[in-house]
NUFIBA-440487 format. One record per atom (N, C-alpha, C): atom name; residue number from 1; x, y, z. Coordinates in nm, 4 decimals. Each point is the difference from the previous one (the first is absolute). Example, Ala and Ser with C-alpha at 12.3 -4.5 7.8 and 13.67 -1.06 7.14 Angstrom:
BEGIN
- N, 1, 1.3190, -0.5690, 0.7800;
- CA, 1, -0.0890, 0.1190, 0.0000;
- C, 1, 0.0900, 0.1200, 0.0000;
- N, 2, -0.0350, 0.1050, -0.0720;
- CA, 2, 0.0820, 0.1190, 0.0060;
- C, 2, -0.0770, 0.1090, 0.0730;
***
This chain:
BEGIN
- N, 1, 7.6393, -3.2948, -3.9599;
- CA, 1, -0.0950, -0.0612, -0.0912;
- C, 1, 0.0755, -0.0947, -0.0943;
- N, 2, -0.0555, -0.0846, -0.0232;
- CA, 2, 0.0695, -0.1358, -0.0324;
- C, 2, -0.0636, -0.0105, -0.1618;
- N, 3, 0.0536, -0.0008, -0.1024;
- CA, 3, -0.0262, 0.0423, -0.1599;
- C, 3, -0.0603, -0.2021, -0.0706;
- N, 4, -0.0935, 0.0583, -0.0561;
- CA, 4, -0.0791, -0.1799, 0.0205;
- C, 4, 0.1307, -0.0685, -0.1574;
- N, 5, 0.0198, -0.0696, -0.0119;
- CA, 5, 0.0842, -0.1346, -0.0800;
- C, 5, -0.0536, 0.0627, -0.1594;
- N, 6, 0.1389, 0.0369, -0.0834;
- CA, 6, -0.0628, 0.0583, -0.1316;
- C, 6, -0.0336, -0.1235, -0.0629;
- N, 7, -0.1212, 0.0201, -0.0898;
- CA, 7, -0.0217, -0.1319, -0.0711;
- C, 7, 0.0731, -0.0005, -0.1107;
- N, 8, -0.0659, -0.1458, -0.0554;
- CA, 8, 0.1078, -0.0234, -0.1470;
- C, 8, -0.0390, 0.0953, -0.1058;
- N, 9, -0.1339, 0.0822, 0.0023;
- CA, 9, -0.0134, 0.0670, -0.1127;
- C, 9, 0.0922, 0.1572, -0.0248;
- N, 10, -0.0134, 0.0433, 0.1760;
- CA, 10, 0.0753, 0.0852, 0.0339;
- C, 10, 0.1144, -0.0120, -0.0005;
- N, 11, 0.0610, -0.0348, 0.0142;
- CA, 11, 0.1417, -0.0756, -0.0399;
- C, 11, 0.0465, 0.0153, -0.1489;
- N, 12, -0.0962, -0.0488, -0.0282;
- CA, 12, 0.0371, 0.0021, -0.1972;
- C, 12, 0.0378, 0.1104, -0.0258;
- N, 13, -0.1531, 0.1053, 0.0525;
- CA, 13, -0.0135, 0.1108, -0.0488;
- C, 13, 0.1588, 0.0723, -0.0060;
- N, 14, 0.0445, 0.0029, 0.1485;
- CA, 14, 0.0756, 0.0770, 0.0270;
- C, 14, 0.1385, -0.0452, -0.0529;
- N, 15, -0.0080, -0.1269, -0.0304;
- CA, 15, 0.1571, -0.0464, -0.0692;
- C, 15, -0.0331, 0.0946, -0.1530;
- N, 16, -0.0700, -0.0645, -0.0842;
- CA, 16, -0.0449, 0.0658, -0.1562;
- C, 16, -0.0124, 0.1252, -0.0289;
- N, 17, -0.0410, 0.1070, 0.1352;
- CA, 17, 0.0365, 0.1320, 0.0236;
- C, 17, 0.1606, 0.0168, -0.0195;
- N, 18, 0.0822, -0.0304, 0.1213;
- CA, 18, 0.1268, -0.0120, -0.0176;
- C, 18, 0.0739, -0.0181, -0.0765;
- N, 19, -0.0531, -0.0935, -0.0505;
- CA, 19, 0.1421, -0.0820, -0.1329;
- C, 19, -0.0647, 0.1516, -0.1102;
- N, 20, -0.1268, -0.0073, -0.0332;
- CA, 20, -0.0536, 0.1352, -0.1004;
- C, 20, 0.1355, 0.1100, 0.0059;
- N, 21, 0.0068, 0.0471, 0.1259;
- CA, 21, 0.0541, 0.1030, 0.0532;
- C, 21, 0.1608, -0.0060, -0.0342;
- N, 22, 0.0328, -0.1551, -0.0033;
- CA, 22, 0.1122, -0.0322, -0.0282;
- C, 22, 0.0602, -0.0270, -0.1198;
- N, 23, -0.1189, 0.0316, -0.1315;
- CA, 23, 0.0272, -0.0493, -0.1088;
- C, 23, -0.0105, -0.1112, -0.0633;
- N, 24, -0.0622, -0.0688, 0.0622;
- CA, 24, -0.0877, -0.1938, -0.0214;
- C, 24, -0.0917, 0.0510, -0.0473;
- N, 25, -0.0385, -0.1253, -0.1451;
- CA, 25, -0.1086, -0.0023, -0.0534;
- C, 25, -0.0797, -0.1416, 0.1158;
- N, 26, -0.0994, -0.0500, 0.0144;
- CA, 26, -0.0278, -0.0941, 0.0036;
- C, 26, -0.1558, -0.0591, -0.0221;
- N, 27, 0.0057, -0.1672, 0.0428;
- CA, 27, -0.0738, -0.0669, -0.0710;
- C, 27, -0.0232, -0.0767, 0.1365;
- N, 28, -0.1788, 0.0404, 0.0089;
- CA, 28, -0.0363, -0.0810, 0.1284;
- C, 28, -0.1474, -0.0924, -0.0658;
- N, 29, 0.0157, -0.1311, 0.0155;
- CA, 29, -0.1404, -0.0730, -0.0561;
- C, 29, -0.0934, -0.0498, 0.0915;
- N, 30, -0.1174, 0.0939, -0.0054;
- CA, 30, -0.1059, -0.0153, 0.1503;
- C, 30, -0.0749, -0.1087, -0.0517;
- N, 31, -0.0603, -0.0603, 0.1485;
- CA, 31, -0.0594, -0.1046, -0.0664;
- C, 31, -0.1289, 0.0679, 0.0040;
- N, 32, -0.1315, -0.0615, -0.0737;
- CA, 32, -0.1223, 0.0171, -0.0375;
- C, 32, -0.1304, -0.0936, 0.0117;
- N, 33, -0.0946, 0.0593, 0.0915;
- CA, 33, -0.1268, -0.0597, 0.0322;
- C, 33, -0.0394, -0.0953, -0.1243;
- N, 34, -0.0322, -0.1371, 0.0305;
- CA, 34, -0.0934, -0.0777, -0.1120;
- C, 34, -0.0821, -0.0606, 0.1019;
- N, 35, -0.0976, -0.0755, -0.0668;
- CA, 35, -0.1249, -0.0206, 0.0416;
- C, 35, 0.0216, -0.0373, 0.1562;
- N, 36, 0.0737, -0.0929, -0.0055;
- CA, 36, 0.0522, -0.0373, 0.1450;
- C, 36, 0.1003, 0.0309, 0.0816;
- N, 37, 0.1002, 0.0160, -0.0108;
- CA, 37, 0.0967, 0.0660, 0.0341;
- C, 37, 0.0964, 0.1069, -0.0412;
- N, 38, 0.0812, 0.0563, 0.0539;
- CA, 38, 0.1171, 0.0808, -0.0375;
- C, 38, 0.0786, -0.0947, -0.0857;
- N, 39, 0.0708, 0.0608, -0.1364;
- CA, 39, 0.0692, -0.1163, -0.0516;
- C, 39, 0.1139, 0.1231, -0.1038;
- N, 40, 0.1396, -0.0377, -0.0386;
- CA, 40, 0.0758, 0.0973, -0.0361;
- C, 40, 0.0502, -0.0815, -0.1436;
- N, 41, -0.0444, 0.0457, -0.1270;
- CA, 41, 0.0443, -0.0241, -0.0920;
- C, 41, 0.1178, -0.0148, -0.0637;
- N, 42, 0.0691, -0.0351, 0.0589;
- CA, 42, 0.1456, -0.1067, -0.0504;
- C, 42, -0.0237, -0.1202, -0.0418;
- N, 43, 0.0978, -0.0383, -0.0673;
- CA, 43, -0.0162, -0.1563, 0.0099;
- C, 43, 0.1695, -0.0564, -0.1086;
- N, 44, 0.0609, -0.1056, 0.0765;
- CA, 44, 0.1142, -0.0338, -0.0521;
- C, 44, 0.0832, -0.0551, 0.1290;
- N, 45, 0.1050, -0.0658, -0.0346;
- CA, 45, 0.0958, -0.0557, 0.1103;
- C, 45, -0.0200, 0.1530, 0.1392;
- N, 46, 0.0244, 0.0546, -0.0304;
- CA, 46, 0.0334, 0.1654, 0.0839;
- C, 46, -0.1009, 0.0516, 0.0353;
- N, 47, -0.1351, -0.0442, -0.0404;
- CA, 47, -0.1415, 0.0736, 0.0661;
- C, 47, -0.0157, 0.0085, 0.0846;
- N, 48, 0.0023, -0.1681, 0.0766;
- CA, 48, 0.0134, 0.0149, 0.1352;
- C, 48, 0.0882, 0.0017, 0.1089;
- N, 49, -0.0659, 0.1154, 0.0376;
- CA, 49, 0.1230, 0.0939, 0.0695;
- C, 49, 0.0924, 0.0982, -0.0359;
- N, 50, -0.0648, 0.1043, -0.1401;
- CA, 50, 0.0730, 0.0687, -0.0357;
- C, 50, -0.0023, 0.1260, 0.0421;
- N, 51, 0.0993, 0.0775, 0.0564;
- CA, 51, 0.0259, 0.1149, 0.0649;
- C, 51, -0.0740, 0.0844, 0.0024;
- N, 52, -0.0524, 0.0948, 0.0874;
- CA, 52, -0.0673, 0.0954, -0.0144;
- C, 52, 0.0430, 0.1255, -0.0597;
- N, 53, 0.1272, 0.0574, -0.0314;
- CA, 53, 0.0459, 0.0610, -0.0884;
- C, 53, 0.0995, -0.0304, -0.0743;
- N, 54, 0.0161, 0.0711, -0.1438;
- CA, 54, 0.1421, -0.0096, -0.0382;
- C, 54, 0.0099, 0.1224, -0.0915;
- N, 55, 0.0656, 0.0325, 0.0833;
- CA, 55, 0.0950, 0.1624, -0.0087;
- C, 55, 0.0801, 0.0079, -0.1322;
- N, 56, -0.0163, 0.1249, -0.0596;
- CA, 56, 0.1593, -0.0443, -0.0838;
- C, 56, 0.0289, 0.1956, 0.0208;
- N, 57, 0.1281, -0.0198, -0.0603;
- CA, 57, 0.1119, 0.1391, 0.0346;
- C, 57, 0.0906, 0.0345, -0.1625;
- N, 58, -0.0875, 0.0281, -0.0985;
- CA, 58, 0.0906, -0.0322, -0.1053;
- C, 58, 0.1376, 0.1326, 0.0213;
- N, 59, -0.0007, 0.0508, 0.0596;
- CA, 59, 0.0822, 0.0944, 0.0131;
- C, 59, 0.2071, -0.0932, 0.0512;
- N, 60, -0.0705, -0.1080, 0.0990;
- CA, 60, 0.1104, -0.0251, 0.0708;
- C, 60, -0.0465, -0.1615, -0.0549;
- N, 61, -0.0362, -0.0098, -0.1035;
- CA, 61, -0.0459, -0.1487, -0.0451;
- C, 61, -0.0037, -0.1314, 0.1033;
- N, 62, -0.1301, 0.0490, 0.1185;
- CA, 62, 0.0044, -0.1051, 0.1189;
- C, 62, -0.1754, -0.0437, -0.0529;
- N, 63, -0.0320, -0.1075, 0.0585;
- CA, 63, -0.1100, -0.0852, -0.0083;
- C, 63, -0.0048, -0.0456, 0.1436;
- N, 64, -0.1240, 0.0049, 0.0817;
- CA, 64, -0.0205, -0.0197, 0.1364;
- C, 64, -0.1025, -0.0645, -0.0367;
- N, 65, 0.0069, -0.1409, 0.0947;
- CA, 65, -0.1417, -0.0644, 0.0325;
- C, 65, -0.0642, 0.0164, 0.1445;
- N, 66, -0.0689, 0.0483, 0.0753;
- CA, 66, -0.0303, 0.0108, 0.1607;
- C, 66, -0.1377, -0.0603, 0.0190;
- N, 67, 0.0012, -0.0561, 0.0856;
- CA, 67, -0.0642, -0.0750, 0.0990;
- C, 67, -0.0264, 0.0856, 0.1095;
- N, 68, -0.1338, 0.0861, -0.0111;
- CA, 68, -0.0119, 0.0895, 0.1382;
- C, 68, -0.1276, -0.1144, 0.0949;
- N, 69, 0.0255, 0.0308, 0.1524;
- CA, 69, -0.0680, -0.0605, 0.0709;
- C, 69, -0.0379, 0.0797, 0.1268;
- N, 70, -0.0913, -0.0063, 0.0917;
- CA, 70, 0.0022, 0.0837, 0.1332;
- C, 70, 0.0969, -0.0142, 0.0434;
- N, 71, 0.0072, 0.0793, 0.1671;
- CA, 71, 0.0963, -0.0397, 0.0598;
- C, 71, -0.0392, -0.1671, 0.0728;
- N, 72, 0.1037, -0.1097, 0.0075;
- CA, 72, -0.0510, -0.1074, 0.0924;
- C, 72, -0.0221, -0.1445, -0.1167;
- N, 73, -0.0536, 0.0518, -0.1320;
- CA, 73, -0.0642, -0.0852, -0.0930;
- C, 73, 0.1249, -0.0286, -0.0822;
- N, 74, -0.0045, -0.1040, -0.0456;
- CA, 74, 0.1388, -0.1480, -0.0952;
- C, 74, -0.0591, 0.0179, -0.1198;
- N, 75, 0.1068, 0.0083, -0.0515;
- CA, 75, -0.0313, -0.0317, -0.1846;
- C, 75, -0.0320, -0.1834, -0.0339;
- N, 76, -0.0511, -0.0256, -0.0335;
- CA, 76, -0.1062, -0.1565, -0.0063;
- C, 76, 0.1588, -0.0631, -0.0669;
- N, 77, -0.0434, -0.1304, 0.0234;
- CA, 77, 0.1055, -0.0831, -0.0717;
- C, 77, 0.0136, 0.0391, -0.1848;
- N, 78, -0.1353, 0.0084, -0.0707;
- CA, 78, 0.0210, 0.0217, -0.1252;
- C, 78, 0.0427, 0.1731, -0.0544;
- N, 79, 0.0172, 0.1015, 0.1056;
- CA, 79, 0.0158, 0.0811, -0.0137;
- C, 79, 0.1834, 0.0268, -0.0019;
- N, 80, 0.0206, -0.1095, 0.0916;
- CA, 80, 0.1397, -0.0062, 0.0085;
- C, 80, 0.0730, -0.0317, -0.0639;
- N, 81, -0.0874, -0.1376, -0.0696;
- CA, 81, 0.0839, -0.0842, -0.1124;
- C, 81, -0.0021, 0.0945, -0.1520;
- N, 82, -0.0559, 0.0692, -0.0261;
- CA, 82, -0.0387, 0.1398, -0.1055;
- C, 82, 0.1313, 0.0380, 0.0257;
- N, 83, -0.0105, 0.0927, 0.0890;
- CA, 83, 0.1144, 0.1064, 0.0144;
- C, 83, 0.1139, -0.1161, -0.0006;
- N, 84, 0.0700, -0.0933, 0.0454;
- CA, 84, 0.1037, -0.0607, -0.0101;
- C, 84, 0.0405, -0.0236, -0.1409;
- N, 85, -0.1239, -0.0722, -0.0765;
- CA, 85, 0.0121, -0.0125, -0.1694;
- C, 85, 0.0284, 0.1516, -0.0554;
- N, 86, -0.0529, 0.0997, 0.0198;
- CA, 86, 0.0210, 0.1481, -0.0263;
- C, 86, 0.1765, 0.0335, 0.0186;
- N, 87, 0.0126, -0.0149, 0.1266;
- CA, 87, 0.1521, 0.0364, 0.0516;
- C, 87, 0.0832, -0.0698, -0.0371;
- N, 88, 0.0041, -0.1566, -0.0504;
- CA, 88, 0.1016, -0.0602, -0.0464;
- C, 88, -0.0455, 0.0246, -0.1425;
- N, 89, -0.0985, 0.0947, -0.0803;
- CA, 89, 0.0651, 0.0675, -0.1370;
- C, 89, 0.0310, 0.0954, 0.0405;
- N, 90, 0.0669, 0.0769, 0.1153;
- CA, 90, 0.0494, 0.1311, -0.0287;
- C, 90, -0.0603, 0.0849, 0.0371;
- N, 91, -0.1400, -0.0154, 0.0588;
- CA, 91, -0.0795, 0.1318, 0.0243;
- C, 91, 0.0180, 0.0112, 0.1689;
- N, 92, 0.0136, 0.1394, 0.0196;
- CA, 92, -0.0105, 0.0180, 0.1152;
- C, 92, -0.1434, -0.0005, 0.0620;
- N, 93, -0.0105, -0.0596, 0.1290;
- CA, 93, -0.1110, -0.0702, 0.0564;
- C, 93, -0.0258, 0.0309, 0.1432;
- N, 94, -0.1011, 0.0154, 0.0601;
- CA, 94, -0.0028, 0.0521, 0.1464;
- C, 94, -0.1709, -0.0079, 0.0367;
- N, 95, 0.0368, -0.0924, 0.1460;
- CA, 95, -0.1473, 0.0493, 0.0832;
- C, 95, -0.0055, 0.0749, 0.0661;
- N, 96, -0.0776, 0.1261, 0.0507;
- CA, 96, 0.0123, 0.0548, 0.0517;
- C, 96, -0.0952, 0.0655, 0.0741;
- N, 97, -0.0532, 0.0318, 0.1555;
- CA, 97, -0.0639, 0.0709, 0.0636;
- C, 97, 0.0138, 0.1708, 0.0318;
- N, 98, -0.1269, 0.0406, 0.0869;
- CA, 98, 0.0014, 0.0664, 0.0125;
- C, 98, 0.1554, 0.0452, 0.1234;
- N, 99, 0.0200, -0.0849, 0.0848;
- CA, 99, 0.1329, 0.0321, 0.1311;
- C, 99, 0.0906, -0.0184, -0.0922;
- N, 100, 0.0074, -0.0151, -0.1650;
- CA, 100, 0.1400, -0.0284, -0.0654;
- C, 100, -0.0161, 0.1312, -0.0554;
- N, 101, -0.0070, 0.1153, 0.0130;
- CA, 101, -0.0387, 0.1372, -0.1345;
- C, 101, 0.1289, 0.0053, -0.0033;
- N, 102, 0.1412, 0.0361, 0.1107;
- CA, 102, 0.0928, 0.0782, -0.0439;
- C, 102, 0.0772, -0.1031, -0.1196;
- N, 103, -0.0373, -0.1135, 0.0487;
- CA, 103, 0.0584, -0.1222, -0.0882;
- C, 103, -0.0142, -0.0067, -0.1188;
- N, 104, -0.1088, 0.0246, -0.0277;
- CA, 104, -0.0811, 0.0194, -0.1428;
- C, 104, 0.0357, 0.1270, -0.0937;
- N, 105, -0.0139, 0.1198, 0.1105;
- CA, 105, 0.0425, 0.1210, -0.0449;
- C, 105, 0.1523, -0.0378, -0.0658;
- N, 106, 0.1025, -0.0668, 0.0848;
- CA, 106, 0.1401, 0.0148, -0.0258;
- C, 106, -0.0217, -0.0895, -0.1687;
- N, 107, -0.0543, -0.1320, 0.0023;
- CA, 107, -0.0355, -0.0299, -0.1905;
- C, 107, -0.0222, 0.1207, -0.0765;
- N, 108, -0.1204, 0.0506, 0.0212;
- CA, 108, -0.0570, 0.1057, -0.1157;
- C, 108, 0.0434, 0.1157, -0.0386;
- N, 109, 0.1616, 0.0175, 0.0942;
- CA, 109, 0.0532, 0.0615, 0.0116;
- C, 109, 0.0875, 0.0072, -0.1201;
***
């Protein structure tokens, strides 16, 4: 039996479980129904395309920005250019799927 493609919500879930488990606080900003569309309240150079989480570890004083996606699916051009501005201040930065867990696991580690 062949297990159907976890989605992006499932995905979240199970990273924000993890990192929990691991001692991460974090900060995820959903977007929200308006009259017409889905739309996510940011706004600034960094809105668009700003990470779907950011982790922090005050214990081991780390700051994570991640970019989760299915398996198969690209982080968009403005999602990329985010995390690059992020990582060249210093923050550690990562996209990551569901076929990447041990990868991910070895960060939150």
């Amino acid at each position: 039996m062949t297990m159907p493609p976890l989605s992006e919500k499932d995905w979240m879930h199970q990273v924000t479980d993890l990192a929990s488990k691991l001692g991460w606080y974090y900060l995820h900003i959903r977007a929200g129904m308006t009259a017409d569309s889905w739309r996510t309240p940011i706004s600034g150079p960094l809105g668009k395309g700003f990470p779907d989480l950011l982790l922090v570890r005050p214990r081991d004083v780390r700051i994570l920005a991640l970019e989760l996606k299915r398996d198969g699916a690209k982080a968009t051009p403005d999602q990329l250019a985010v995390l690059e501005i992020l990582a060249a201040s210093g923050m550690e930065t990562g996209v990551y799927a569901p076929a990447q867990f041990d990868a991910l696991l070895a960060v939150l580690r």
